[in-house]
C-alpha positions in Angstrom: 0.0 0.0 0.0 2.8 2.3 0.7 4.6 1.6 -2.8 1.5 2.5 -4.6 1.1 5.6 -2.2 4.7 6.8 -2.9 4.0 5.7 -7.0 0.9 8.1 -6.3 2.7 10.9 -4.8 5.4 10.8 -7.9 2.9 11.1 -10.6 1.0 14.1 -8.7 4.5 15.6 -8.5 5.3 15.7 -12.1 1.9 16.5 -13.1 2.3 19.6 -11.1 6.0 20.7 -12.2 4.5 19.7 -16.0 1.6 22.2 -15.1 3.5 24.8 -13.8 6.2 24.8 -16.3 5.3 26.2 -19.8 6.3 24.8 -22.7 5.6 28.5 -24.2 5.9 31.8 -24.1 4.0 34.8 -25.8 5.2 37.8 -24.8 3.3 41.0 -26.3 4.2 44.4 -26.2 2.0 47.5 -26.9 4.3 50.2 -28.1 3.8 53.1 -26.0 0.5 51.7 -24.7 0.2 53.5 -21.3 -3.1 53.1 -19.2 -4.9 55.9 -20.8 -4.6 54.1 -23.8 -5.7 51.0 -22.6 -8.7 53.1 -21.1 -9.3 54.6 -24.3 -9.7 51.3 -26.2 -12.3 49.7 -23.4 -14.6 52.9 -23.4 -14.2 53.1 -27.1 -17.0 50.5 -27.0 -19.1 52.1 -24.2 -18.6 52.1 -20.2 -18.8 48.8 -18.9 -17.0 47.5 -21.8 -13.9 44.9 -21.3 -11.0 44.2 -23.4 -9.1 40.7 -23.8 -6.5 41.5 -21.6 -8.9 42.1 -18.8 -9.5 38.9 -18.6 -6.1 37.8 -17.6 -5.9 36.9 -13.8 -2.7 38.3 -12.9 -1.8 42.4 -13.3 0.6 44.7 -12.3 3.3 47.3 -13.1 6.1 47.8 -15.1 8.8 50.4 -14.6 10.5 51.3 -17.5 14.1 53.5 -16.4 17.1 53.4 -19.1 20.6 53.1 -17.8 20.7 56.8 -18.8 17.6 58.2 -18.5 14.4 58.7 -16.1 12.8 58.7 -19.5 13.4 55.6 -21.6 12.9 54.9 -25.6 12.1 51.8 -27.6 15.4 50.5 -28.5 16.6 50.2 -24.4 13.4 49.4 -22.8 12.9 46.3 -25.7 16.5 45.9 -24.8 15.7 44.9 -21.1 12.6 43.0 -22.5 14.8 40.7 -24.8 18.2 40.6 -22.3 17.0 41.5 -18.9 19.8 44.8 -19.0 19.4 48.1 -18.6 21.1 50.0 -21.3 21.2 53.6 -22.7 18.4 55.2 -24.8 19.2 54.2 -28.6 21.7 50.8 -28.3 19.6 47.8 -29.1 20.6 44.8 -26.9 24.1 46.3 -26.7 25.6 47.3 -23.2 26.7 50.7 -22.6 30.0 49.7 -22.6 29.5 48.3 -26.1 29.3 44.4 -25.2 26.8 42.1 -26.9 24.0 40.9 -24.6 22.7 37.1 -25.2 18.6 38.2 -25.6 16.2 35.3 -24.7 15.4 34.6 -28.3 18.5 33.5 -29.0 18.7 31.5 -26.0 15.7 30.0 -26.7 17.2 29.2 -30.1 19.6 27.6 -29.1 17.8 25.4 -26.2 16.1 23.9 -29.3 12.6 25.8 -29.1 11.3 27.6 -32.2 11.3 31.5 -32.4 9.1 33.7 -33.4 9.4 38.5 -33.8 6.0 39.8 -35.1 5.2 43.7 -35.2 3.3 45.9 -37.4 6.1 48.4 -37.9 9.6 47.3 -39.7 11.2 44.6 -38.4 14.6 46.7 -37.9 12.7 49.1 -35.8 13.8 48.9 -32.0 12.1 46.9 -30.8 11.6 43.6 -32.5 15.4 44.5 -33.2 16.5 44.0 -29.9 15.0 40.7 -30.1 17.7 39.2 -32.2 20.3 41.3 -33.2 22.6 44.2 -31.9 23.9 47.5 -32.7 25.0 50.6 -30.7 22.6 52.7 -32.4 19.0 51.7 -34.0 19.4 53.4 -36.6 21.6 51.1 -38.0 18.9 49.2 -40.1 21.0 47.6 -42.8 23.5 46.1 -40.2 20.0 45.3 -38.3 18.2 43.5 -41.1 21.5 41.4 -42.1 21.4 40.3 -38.4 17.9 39.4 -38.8 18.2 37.5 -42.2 20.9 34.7 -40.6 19.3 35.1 -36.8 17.4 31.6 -37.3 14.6 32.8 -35.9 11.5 30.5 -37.1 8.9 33.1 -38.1 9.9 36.8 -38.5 6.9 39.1 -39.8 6.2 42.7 -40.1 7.2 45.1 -42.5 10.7 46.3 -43.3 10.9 44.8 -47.3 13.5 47.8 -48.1 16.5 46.9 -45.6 16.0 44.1 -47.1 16.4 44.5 -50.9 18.8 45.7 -52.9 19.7 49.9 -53.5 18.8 49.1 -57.5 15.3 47.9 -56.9 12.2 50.4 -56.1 11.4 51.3 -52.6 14.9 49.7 -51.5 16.5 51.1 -48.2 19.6 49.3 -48.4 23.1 50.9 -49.3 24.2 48.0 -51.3 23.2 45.0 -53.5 22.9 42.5 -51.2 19.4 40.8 -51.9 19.0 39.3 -48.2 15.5 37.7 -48.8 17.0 35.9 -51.7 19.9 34.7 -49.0 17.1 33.8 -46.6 15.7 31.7 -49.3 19.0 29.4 -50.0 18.9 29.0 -46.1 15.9 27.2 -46.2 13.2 30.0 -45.4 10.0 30.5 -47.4 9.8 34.3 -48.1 5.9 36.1 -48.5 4.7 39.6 -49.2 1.2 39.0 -49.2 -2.0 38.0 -47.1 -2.8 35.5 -49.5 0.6 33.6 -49.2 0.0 34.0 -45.1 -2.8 32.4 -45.7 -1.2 29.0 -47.2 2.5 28.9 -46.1 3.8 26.6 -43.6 7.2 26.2 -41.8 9.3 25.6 -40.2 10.9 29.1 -41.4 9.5 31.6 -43.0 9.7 35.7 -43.2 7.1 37.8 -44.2 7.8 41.5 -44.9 4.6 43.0 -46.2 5.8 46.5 -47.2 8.6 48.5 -47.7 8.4 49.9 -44.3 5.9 50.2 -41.4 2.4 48.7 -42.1 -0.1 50.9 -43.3 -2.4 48.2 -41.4 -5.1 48.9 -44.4 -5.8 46.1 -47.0 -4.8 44.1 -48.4 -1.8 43.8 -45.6 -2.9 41.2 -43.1 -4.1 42.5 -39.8 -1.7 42.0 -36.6 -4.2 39.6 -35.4 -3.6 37.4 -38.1 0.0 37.8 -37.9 0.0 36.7 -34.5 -2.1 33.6 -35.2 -0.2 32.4 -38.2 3.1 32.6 -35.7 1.5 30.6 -33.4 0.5 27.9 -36.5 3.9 27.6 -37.6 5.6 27.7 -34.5 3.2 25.0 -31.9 3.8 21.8 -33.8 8.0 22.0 -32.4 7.2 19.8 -29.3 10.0 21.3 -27.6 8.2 24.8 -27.2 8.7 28.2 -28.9 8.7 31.8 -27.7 7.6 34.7 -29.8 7.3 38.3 -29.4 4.4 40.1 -31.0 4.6 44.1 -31.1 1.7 46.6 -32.0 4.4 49.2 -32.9 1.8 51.7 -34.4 0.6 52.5 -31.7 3.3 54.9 -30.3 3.9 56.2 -34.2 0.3 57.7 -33.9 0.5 58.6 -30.0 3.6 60.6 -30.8 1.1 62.1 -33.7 -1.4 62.5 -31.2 -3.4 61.1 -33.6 -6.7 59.8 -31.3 -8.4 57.7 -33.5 -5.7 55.7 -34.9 -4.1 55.3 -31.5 -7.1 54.2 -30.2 -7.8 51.6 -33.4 -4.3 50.1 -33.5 -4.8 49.3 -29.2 -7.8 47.7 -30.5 -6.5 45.6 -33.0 -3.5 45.1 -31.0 -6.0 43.2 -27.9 -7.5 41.3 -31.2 -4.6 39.7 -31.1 -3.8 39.0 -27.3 -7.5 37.2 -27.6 -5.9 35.2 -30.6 -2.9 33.9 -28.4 -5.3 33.9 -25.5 -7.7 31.4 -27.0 -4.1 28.9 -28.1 -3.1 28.7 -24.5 -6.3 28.1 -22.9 -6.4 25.4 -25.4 -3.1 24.5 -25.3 -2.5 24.6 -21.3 1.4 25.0 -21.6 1.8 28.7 -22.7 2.4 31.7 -20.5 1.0 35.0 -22.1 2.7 38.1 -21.4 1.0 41.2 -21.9 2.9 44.7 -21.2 4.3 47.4 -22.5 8.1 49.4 -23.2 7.0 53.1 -21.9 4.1 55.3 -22.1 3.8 57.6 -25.4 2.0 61.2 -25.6 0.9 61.6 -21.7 -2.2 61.1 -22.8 -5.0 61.7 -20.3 -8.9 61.1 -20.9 -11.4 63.6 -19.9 -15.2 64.4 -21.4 -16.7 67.8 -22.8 -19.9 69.4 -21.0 -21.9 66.6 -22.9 -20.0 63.9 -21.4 -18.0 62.6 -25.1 -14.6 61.6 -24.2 -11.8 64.2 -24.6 -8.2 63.1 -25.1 -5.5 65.6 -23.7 -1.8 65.4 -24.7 1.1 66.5 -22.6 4.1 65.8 -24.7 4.9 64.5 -28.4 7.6 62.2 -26.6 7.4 59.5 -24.1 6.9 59.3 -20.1 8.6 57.9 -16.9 4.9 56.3 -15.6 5.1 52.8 -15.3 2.7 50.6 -18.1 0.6 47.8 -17.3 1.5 44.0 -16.7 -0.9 41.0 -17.2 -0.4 37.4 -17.1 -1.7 34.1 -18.1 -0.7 30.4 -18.1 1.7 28.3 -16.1 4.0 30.4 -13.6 1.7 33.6 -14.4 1.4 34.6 -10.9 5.2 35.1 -10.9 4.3 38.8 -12.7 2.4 40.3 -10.1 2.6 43.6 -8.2 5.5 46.2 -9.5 8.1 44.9 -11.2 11.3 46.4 -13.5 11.1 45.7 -17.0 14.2 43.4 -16.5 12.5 41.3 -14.2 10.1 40.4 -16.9 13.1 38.8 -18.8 15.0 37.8 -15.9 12.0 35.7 -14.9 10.9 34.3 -18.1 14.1 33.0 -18.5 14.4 31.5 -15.5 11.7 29.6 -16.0 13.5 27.6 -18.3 16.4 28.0 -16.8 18.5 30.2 -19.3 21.0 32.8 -19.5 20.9 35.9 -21.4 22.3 39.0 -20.9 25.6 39.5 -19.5 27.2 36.5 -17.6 27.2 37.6 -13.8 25.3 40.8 -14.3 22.1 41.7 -12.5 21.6 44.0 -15.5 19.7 46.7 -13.0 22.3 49.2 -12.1 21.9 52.1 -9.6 20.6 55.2 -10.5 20.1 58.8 -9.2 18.4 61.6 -10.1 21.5 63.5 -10.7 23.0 60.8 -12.9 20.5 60.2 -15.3 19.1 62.5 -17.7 15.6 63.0 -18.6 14.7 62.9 -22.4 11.2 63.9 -22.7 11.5 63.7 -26.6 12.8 59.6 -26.7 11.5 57.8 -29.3 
């Protein structure tokens, strides 16, 4: 009786560590989605209205510091996203003292789970950049998109066609004549420009860059929510797990814009597509869903006219130092509760399966002070 007891006991045990392990990870990031934003989207449909991301259990807060600045941008806050290191405004997964840090894509490459970078603006821009590449400044997109191209990641899509083709060939952003989606090609990827071919391709690799540069978002380009389930298609069947990033980039190009409407459409769409990867886990049991974002964009505050109608107000073209939203799902989720750094989020991702990115030894959160850092209300 005891044997079957202890037999029993062992089973429950790795049920539970199978449970509370995933297999994969989603993490999403809203470019400059701050909680106005988020606001903005729910009453968009009326009070008492709920988004997809509501509906994950665990929430908190993110702070979102640069190693040089109160005020962060893209490139270092996707930086500590992807490598759990600060670094300074600009440098994508680069230290400040110029040293490559390992990001958790390409640890999770090379742990043998697929990999997956999906945004709606370029795929050089700064933040799915910092995913799989590194430069000391982000505006290095031809270095960037080079990186990309022999990266191995499993699905990259987004726009970004220029960087990638060659200076002779129209809408081409590239200083030379490399062709690096015909490169891609001999290495075994399957290379789309259209909705139609999302539709019907399969893996395991494939890049699809549907326009020269940031997604208009219009037809006939696919829809970020379709993006992100396509990613998921290609990348569930590797048994060994997968992560993937997915980015709604365009919505701190239109924030910075002030442009309401847009900002408010492209948060929508964006929560389309956490209710895409929402629906796979709950079906799938295994994946933890990540749902945050790099900084605040506009300081964007919601008031209503004498008649009640909602009333955006604006208090910079730039970004903010207020912390952004955190919500979880899946195995481990609770482990993203309360007020956390933006490292954290990497540092414990990674840790729950037992990786290493970043710099070897490094806590990647250095000290700061007020008189050490500099505030750039106009990062980007």
């Amino acid at each position: 009786m005891r044997k079957y007891a202890i037999v029993i006991l062992l089973v429950l045990a790795l049920a539970a560590s199978a449970i509370g392990a995933p297999r994969n990870i989603i993490l999403m990031i809203g470019d400059g989605m701050g909680l106005a934003h988020i606001a903005a989207a729910r009453l968009s449909s009326g009070p008492g209205s709920t988004l997809a991301m509501d509906s994950m259990p665990v929430s908190g807060f993110v702070t979102t510091y640069s190693a040089n600045a109160i005020i962060t941008d893209s490139a270092a806050a996707a930086t500590a996203y992807a490598t759990g290191t600060k670094t300074n405004n600009g440098m994508v997964a680069t230290a400040p003292s110029g040293q490559t840090l390992r990001t958790i894509v390409e640890a999770a490459r090379d742990f043998g789970k697929s990999t997956g970078i999906v945004t709606t603006t370029a795929v050089v821009d700064a933040t799915p950049a910092c995913f799989a590449s590194h430069a000391k400044a982000r505006s290095e997109g031809s270095a960037i998109a080079e990186q990309l191209a022999s990266s191995g990641v499993n699905v990259l899509f987004g726009g970004g066609r220029g960087q990638f083709i060659p200076k002779g060939e129209p809408t081409s952003a590239r200083p030379d004549d490399r062709n690096l989606l015909t490169e891609a090609a001999a290495k075994g990827y399957k290379v789309i420009s259209t909705s139609d071919e999302l539709r019907t391709v399969s893996g395991p690799r494939v890049i699809g860059l549907f326009a020269p540069g940031n997604l208009t978002e219009m037809a006939p380009e696919p829809p970020l929510s379709d993006l992100t389930t396509k990613a998921i298609e290609l990348l569930s069947p590797d048994k060994d797990g997968f992560f993937l990033m997915v980015e709604g980039g365009m919505i701190d190009k239109y924030a910075h814009g002030h442009d309401f409407d847009h900002t408010v459409r492209d948060t929508l769409e964006f929560d389309k597509a956490v209710a895409r990867a929402l629906d796979f886990a709950r079906r799938d049991k295994h994946t933890l869903v990540i749902v945050t974002a790099d900084h605040e964009t506009g300081g964007l505050t919601l008031l209503t006219d004498a008649a009640g109608a909602l009333q955006p107000m604006w208090s910079t073209g730039g970004h903010t130092a207020i912390p952004v939203a955190l919500y979880a799902f899946g195995p481990d989720a609770d482990q993203f509760a309360g007020l956390v750094d933006n490292t954290y989020v990497a540092n414990t991702m990674v840790a729950l399966w037992r990786l290493k990115i970043g710099l070897q030894g490094s806590t990647g959160i250095p000290t700061i002070s007020s008189s050490s850092v500099t505030a750039l209300p106009s990062a980007r």
